[in-house]
MDAnalysis code that builds the backbone (N, CA, C; Angstrom):
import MDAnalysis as mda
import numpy as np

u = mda.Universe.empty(501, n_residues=167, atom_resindex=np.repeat(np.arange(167), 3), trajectory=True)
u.add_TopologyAttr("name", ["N", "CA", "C"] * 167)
u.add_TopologyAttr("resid", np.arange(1, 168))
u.add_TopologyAttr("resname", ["UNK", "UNK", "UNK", "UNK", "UNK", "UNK", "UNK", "UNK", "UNK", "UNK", "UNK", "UNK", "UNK", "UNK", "UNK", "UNK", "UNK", "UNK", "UNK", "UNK", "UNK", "UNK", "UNK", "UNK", "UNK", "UNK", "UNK", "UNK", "UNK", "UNK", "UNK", "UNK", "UNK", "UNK", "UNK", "UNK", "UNK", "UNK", "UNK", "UNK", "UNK", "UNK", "UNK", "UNK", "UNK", "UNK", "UNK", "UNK", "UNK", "UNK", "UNK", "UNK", "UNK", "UNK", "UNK", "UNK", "UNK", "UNK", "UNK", "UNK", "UNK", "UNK", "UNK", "UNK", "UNK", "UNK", "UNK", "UNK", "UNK", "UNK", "UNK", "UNK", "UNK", "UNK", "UNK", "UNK", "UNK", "UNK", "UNK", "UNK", "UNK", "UNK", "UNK", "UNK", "UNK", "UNK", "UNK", "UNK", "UNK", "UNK", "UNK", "UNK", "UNK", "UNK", "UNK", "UNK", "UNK", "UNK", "UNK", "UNK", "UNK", "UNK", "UNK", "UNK", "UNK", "UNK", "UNK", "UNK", "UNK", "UNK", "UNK", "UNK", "UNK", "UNK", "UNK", "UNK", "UNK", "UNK", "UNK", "UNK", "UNK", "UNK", "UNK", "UNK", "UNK", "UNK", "UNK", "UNK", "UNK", "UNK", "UNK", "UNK", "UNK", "UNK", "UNK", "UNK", "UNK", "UNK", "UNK", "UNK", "UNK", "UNK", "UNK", "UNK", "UNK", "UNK", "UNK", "UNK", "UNK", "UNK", "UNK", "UNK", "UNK", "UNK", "UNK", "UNK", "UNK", "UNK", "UNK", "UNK", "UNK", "UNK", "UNK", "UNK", "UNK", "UNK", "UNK"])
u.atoms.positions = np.array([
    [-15.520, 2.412, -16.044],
    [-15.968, 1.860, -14.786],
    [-16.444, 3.012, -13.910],
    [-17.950, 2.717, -13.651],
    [-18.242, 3.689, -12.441],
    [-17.441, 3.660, -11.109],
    [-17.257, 4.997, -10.493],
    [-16.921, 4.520, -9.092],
    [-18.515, 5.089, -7.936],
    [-18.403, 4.061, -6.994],
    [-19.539, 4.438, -6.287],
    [-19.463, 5.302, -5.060],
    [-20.240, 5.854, -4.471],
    [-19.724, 7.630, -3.851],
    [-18.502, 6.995, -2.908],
    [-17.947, 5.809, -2.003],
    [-17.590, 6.455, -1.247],
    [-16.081, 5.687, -2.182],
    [-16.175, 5.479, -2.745],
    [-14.579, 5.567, -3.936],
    [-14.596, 7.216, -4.500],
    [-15.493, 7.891, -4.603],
    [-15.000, 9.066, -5.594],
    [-14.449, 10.142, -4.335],
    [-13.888, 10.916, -4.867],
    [-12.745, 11.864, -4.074],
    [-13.507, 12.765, -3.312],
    [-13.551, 12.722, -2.253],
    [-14.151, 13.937, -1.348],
    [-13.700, 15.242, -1.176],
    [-14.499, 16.075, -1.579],
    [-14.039, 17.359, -1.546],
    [-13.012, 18.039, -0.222],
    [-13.837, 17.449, 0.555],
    [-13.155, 18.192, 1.978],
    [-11.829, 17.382, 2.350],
    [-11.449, 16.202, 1.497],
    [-10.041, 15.793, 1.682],
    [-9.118, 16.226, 1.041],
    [-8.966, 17.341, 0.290],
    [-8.050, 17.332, -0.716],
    [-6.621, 17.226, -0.229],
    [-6.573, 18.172, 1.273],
    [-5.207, 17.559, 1.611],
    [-4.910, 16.388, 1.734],
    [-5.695, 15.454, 2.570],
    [-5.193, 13.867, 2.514],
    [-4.963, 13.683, 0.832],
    [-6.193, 13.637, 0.160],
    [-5.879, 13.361, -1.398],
    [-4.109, 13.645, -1.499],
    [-4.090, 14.392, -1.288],
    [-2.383, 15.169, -1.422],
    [-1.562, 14.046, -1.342],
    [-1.708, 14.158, 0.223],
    [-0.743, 13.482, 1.008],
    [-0.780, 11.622, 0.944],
    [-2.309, 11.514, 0.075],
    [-2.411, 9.710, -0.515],
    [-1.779, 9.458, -1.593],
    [-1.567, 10.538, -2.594],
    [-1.185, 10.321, -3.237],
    [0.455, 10.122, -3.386],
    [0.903, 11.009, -2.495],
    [2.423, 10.826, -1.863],
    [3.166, 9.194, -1.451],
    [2.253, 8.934, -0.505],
    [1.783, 7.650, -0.191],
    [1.632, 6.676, -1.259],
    [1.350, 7.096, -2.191],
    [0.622, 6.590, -3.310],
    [2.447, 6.079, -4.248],
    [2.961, 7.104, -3.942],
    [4.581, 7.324, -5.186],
    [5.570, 6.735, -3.569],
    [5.422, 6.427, -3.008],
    [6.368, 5.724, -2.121],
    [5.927, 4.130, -1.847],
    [4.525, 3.867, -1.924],
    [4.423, 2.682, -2.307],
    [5.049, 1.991, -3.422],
    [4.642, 2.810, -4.244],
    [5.055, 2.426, -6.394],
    [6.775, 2.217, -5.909],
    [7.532, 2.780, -5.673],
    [8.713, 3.115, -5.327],
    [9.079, 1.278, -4.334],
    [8.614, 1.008, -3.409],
    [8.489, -0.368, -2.753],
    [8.316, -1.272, -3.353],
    [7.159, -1.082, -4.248],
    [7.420, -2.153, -5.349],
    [8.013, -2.391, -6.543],
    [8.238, -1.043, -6.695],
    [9.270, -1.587, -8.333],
    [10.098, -2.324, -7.833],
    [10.858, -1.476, -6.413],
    [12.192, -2.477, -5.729],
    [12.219, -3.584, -5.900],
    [10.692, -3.931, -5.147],
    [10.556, -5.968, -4.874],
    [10.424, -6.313, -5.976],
    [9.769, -6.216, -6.991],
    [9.755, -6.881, -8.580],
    [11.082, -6.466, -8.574],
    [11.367, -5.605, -9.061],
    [13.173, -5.808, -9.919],
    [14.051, -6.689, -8.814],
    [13.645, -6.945, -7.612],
    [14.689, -7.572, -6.646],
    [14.205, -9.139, -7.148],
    [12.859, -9.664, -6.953],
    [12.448, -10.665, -7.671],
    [12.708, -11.261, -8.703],
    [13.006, -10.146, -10.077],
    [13.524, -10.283, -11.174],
    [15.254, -10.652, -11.466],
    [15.676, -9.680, -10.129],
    [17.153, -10.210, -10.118],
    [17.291, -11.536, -9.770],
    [16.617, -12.105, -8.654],
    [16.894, -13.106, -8.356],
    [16.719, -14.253, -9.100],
    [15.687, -14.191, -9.953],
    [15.656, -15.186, -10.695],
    [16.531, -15.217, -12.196],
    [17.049, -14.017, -12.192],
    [17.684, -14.281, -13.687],
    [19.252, -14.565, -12.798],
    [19.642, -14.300, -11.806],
    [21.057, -13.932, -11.264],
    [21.283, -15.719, -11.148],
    [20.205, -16.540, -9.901],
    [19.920, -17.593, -9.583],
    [20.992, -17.649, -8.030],
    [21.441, -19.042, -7.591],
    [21.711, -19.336, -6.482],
    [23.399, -18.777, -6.467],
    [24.052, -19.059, -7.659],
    [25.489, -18.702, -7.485],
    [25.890, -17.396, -6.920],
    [25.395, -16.412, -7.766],
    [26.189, -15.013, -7.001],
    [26.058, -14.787, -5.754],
    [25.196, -15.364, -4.974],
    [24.257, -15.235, -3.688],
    [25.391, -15.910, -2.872],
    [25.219, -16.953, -3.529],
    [26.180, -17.977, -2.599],
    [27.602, -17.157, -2.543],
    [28.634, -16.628, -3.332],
    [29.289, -16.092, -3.337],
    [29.300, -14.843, -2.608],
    [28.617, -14.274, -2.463],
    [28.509, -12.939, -1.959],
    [28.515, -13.352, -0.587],
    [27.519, -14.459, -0.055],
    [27.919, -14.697, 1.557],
    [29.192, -15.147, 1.810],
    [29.771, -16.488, 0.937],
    [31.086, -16.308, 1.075],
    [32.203, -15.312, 1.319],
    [31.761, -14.264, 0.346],
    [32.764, -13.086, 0.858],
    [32.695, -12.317, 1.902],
    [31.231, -12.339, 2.666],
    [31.074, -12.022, 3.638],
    [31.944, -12.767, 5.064],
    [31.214, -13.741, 4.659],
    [32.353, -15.079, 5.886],
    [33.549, -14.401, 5.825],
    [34.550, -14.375, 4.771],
    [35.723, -13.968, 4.946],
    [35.921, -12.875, 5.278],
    [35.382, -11.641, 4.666],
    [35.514, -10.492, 5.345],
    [35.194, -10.171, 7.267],
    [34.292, -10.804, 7.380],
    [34.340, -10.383, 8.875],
    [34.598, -11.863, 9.662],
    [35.068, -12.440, 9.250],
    [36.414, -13.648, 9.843],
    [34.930, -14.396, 10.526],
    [33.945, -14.980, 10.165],
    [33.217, -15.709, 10.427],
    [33.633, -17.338, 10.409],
    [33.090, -18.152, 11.279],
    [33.351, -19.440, 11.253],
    [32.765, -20.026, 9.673],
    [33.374, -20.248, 9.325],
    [33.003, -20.826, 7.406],
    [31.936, -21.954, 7.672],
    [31.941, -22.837, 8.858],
    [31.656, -24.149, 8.965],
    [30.177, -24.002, 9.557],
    [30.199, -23.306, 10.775],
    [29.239, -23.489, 11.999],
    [28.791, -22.226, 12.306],
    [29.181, -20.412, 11.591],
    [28.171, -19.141, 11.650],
    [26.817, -19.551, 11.272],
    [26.213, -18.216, 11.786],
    [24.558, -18.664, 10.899],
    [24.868, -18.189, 9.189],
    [25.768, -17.244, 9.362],
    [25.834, -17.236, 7.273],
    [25.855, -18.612, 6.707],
    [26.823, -19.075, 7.365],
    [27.059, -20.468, 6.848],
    [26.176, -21.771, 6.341],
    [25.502, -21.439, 7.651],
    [24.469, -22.257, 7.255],
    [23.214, -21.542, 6.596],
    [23.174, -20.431, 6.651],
    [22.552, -19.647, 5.444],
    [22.615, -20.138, 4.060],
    [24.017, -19.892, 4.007],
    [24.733, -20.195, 2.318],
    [23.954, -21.341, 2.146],
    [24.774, -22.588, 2.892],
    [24.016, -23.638, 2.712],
    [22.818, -24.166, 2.450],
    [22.061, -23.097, 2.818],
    [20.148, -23.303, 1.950],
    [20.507, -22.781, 0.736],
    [21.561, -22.251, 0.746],
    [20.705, -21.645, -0.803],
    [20.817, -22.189, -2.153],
    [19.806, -22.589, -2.720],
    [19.658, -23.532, -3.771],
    [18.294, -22.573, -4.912],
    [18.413, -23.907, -6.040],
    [17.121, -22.924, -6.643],
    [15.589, -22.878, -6.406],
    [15.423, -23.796, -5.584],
    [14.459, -24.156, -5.003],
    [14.271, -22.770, -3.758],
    [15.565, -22.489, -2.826],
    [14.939, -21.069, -2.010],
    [14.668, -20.003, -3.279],
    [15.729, -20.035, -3.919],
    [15.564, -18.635, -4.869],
    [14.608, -18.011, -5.324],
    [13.719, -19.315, -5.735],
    [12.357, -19.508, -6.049],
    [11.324, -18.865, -5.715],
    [11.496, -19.371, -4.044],
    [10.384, -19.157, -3.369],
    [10.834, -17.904, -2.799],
    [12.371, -17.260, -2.686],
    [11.969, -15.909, -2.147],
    [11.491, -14.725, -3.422],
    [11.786, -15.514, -4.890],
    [11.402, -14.109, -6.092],
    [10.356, -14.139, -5.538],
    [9.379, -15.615, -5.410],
    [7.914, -15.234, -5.815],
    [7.150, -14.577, -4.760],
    [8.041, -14.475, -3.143],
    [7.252, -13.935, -2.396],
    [7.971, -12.415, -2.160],
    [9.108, -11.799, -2.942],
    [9.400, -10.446, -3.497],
    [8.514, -10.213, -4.060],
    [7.872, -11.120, -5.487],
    [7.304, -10.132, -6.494],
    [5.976, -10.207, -6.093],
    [5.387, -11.415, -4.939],
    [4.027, -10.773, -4.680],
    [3.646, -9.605, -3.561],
    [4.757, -9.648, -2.924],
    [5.055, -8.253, -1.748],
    [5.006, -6.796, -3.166],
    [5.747, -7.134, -3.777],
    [5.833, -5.843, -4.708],
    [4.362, -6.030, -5.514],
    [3.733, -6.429, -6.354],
    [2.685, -6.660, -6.548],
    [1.596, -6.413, -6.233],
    [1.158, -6.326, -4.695],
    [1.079, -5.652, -3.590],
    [0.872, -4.359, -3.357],
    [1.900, -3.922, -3.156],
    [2.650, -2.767, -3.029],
    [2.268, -1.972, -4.797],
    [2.376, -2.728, -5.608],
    [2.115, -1.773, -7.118],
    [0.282, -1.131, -7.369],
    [-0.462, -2.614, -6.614],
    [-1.945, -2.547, -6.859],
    [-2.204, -1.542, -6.033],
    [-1.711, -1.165, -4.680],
    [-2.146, -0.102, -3.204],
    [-1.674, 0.944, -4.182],
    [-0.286, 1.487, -4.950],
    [-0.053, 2.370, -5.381],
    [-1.305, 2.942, -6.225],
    [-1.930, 2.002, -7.130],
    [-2.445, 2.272, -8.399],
    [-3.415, 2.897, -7.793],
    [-4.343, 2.474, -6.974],
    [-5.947, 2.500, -5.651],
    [-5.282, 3.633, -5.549],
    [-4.372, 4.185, -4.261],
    [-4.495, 5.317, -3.474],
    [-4.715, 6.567, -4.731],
    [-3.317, 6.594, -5.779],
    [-3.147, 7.568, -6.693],
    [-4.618, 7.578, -7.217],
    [-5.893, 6.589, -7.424],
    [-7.142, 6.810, -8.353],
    [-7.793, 6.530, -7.195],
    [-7.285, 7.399, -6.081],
    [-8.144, 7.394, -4.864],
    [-9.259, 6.351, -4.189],
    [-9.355, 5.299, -4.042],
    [-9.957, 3.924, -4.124],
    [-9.557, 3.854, -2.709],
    [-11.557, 3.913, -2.307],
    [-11.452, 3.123, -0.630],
    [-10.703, 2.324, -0.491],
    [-10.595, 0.814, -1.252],
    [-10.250, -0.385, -0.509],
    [-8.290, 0.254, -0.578],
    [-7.899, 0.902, -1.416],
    [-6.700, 1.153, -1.019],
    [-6.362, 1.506, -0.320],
    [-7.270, 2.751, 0.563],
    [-6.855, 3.295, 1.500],
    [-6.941, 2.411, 2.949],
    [-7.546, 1.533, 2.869],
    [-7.804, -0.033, 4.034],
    [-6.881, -0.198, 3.906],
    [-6.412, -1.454, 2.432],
    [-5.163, -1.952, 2.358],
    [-3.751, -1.050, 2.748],
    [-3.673, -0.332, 2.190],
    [-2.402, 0.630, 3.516],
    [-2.317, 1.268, 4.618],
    [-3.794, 1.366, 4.858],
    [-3.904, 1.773, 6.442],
    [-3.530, 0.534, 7.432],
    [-4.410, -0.919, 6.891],
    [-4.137, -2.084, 7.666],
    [-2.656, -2.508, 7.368],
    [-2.019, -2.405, 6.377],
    [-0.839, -2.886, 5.729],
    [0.555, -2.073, 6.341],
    [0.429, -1.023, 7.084],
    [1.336, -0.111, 7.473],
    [1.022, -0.289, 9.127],
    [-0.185, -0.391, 9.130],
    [-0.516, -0.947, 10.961],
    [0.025, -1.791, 11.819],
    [0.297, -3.510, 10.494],
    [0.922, -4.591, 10.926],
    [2.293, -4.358, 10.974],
    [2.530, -3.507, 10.223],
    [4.254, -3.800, 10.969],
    [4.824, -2.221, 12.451],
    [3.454, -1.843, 12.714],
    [3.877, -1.050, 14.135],
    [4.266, -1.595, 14.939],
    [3.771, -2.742, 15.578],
    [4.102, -3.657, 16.554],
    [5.770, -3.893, 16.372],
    [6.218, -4.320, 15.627],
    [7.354, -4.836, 15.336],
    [8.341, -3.994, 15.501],
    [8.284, -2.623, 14.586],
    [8.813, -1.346, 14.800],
    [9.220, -0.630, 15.947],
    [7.831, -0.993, 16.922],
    [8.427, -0.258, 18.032],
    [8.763, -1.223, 19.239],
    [8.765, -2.179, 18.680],
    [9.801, -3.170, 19.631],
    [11.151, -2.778, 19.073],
    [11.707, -2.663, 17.645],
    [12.756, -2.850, 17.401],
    [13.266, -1.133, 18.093],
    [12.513, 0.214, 18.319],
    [12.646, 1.097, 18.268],
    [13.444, 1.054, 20.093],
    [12.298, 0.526, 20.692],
    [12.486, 0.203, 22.640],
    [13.977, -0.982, 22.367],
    [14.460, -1.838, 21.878],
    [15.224, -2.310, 21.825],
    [16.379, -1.707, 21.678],
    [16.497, -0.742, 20.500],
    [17.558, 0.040, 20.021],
    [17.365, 1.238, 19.133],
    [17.267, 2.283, 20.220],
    [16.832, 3.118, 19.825],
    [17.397, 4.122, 19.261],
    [17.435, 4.887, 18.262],
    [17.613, 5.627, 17.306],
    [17.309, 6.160, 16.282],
    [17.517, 7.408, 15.618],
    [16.864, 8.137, 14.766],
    [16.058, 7.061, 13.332],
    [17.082, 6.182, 13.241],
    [16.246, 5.071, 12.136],
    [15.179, 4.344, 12.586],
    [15.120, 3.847, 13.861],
    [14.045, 3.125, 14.020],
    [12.301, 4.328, 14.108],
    [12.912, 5.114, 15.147],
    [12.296, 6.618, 15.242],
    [11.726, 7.151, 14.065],
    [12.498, 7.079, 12.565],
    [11.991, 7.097, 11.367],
    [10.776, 6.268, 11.235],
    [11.462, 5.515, 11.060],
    [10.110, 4.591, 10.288],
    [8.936, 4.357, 11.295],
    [9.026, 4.243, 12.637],
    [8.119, 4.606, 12.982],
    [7.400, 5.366, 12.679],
    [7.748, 6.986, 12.942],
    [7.060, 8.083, 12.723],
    [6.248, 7.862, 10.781],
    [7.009, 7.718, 10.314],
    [6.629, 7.594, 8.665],
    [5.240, 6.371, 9.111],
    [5.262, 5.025, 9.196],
    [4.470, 4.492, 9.615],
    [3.270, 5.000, 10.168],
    [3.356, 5.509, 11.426],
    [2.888, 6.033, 12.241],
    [1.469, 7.207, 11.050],
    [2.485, 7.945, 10.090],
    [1.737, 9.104, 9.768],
    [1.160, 8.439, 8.125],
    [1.453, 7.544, 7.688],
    [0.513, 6.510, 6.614],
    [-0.790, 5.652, 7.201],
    [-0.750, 5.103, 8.502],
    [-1.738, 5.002, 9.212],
    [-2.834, 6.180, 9.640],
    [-2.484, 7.180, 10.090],
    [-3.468, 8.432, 10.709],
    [-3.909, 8.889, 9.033],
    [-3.188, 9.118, 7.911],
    [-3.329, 9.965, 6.803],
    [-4.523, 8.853, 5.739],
    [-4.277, 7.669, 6.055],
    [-5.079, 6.784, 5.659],
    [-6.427, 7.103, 6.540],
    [-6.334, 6.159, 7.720],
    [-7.382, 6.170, 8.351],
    [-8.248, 7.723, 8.472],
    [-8.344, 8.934, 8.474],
    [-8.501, 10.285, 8.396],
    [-8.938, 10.192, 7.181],
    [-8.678, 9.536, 5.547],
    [-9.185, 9.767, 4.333],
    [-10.988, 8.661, 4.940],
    [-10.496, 7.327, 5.135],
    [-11.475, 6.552, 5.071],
    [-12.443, 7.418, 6.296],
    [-12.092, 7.761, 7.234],
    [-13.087, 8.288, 8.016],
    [-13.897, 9.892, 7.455],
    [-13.461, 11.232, 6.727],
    [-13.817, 11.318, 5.957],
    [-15.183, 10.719, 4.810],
    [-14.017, 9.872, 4.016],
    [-15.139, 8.951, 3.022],
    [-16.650, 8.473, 3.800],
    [-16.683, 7.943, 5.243],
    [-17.635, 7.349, 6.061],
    [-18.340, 8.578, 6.013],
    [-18.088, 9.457, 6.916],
    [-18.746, 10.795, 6.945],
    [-19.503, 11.619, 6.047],
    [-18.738, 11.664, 5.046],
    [-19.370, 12.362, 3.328],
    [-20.561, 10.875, 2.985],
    [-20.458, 10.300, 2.946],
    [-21.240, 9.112, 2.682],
    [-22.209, 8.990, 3.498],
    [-22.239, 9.402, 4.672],
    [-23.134, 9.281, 5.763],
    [-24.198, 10.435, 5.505],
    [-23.695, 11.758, 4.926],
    [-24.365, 13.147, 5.060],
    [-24.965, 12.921, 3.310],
    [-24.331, 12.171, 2.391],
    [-25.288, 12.252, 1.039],
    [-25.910, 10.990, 0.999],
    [-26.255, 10.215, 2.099],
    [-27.358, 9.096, 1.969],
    [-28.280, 9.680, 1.929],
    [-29.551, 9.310, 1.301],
    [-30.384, 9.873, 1.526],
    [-31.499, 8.881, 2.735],
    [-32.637, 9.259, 3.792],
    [-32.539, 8.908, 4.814],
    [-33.927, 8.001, 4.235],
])
């Protein structure tokens, strides 16, 4: 498969290249999680789940009847189980295809995790102004620097593409 210029690797990025590709092994890393978490869930099914909140209830002396675990537990059937593998393994799925793009350097990957790391800023730094601390502060900042390291490759790519058009 050809790639067309502004998929092939720009010289003057090699650090981003670097640092996409980094990007690249922490994505892969997100998704093996969600597939194998997907995979657990469906071979494990509704019982251990259910059990495990149970032991929760008891351990921190929760109302068995009327907590929100409770009524947590209470959804859980094979019908949720279902629907949370399949929306694990398409989050990981996801997450495996952006890996594959960034590492073989591929514009649309670098979109898909620039836009894909963007949508959850909002959220982040509400949770960060809410309660603030070095974890939320993390992932911000990590966020924060997959967005600029993305967007900086694709702008780049625009640029090199702009100077070998011919006019």
């Amino acid at each position: 498969m050809a790639l067309d210029a502004q998929d092939a690797p720009v010289p003057q990025a090699h650090a981003g290249l670097r640092a996409a590709r980094a990007i690249a092994l922490f994505e892969l890393a997100k998704g093996a999680f969600a597939v194998t978490a997907a995979s657990g869930l469906e071979i494990l099914g509704p019982a251990p789940i259910r059990r495990f909140a149970h032991w929760l209830i008891e351990i921190f002396r929760f109302d068995a009847h009327h907590s929100a675990l409770a009524s947590f537990t209470r959804r859980i059937d094979p019908e949720s189980i279902h629907l949370a593998a399949a929306v694990a393994a398409t989050y990981g799925l996801l997450h495996l295809v952006e890996a594959w793009g960034l590492w073989r350097s591929r514009r649309w990957a670098s979109w898909l995790g620039c836009i894909g790391a963007a949508i959850y800023l909002p959220f982040e730094a509400f949770a960060l102004v809410r309660d603030p601390g070095w974890v939320p502060l993390a992932v911000v900042a990590i966020n924060l620097s997959i967005v600029w390291i993305l967007a900086r490759d694709l702008m780049v790519r625009h640029r090199a593409g702009l100077v070998a058009a011919p006019h």
